[in-house]
N, C-alpha and C positions, 0 to 999 in steps of 0.2 A: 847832298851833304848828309853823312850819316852821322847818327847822336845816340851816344848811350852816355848816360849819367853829368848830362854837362847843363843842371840845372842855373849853375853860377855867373855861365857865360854865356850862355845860348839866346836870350833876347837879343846882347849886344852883340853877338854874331852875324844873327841875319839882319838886324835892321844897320850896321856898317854894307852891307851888300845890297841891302836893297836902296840905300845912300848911294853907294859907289856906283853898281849901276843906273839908277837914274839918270844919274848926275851924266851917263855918257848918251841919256837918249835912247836904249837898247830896249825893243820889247823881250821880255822874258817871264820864266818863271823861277823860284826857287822849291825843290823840290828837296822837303828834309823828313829822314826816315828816322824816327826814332825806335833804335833795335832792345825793344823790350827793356828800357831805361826802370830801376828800379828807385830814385828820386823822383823829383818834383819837374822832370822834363817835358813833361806829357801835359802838365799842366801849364806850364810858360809857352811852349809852343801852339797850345789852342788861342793864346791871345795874339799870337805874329802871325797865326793863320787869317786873324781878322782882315789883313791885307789878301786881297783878292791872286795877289801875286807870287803868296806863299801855299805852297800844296806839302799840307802835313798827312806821313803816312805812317799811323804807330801800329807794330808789327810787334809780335813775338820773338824773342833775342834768339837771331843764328849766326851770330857774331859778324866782324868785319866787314870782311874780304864779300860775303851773301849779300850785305846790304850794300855794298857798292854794288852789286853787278843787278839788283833789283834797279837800283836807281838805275842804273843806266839802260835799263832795258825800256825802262819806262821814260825817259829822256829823251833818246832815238827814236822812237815815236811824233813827240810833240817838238823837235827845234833841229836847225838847222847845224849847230852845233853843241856840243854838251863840256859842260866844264865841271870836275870835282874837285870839291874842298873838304878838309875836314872840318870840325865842327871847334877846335880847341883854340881855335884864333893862334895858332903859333905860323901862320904866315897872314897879313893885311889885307882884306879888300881893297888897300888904297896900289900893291902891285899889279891889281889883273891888267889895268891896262896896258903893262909893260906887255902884255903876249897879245891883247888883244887889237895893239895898231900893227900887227904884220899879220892879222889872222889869215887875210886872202893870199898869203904866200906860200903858206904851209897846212899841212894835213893835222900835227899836233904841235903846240909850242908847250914846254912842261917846263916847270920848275927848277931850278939846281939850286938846294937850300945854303943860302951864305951866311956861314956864321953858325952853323947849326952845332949845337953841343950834346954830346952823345956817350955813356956809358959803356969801356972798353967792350961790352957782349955787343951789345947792339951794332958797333961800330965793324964787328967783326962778320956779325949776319949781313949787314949791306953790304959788305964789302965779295961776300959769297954771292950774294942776290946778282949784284954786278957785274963777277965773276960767269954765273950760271949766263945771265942773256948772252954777252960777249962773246962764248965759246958754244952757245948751242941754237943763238938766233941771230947774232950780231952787233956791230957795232953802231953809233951813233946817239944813241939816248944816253947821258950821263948821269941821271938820280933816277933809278928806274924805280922807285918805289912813289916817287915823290905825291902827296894829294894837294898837286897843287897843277892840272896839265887839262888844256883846252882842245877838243880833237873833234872834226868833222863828224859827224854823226854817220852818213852814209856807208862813212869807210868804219869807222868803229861797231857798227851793226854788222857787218859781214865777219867782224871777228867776233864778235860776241857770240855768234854759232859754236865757234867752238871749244868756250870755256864752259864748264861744268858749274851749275848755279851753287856746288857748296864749296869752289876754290878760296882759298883763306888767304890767296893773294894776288888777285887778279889783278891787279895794277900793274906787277911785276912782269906779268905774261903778258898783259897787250902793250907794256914797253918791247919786248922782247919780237912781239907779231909787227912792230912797226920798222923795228930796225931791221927786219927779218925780211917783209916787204918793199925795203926801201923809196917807203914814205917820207916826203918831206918833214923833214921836222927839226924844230928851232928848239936848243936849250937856253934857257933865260934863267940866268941868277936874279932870286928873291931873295930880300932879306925875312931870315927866318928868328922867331922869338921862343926862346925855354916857354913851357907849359906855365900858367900863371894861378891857373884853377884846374878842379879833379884832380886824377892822376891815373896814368898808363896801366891798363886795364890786364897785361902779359908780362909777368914778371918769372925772372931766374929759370928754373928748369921747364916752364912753362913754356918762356920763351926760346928756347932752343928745342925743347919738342913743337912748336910751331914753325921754327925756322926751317925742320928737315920737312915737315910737311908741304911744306910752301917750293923747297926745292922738287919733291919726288914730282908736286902737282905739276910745276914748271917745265920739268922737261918729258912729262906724262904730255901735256899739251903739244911741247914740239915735237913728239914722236906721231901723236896725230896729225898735224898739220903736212909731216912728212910719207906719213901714209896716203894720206887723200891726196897729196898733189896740190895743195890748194895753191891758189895763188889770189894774195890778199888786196 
């Protein structure tokens, strides 16, 4: 779970997760990375670390896309499978279970946000994101950005070799390594909720100079994967 600036909502984030999972019985950890939060997040999170079951990791800010691929590098180490969420509670702990009664079927079950409401720019960058995996990794995942997708760890660790630790959007690419590989994998509509507290940290031309960044890194990745031959 990565966290910048979400001092508002960040207790009742992780303690709904560490509710939700209980509640199914599941030993776990939650693993939340606060990427150089300049509010009062560094402080709320040392009290949810008080559970033995929370692993707080406050980091210097290298935005997004880095502190996912931290967390997960450090995931794939300690569990059998890995799950990302974001931090802004605009999807429920109360859906995971929806992916996690088929997990022994598939390799990743991800997200398809329902209901999700979005600002003609941004609507137009996923819609390229989508664009990009389809025609240069394949088809099969349908919210390929989504932070809301459960994936085998074993198999996620052979791709994480080959994403570069400062891609600004690695979710995008190991959608893209999955369909590419064809791996099993289930899309599950979530209900998804507008942002409630903070606010989206990539705005206007920022976010369009992120957007082309995120494409060039994307298919920079599938040019490597088709260099090496790999087979995921």
């Amino acid at each position: 779970m990565p966290v910048y600036n979400e001092e508002a909502c960040i207790a009742t984030v992780v303690r709904d997760w560490i509710m939700q999972l209980s509640s199914m019985e599941m030993s776990f950890t939650i693993i939340v990375l606060n990427d150089g939060s300049k509010d009062n997040t560094q402080e709320v999170l040392a009290a949810c670390a008080t559970d033995p079951r929370v692993q707080v990791i406050n980091k210097p800010n290298s935005g997004h896309g880095p502190t996912i691929l931290q967390g997960y590098r450090m995931a794939v180490k300690q569990a059998q499978w890995v799950f990302q969420v974001d931090s802004d509670n605009e999807i429920a702990a109360a859906n995971f279970p929806m992916l996690w009664e088929e997990h022994n079927s598939y390799d990743m079950l991800i997200g398809v946000r329902d209901g999700r409401q979005q600002p003609l720019p941004r609507k137009v960058i996923s819609m390229i994101s989508r664009l990009i995996v389809r025609l240069f990794y394949g088809t099969g995942v349908t919210d390929v950005n989504c932070p809301f997708r459960l994936m085998r760890a074993s198999v996620l660790e052979k791709m994480l070799m080959y994403i570069p630790d400062n891609t600004f959007a690695p979710n995008v690419a190991i959608s893209g390594m999955f369909a590419l590989s064809r791996r099993p994998v289930a899309n599950v509509p979530v209900p998804h909720a507008g942002r409630t507290t903070g606010e989206v940290s990539i705005k206007k031309w920022k976010l369009f100079k992120a957007a082309l960044k995120s494409c060039i890194q994307t298919l920079r990745i599938r040019l490597r994967l088709k260099k090496r031959e790999l087979t995921l």
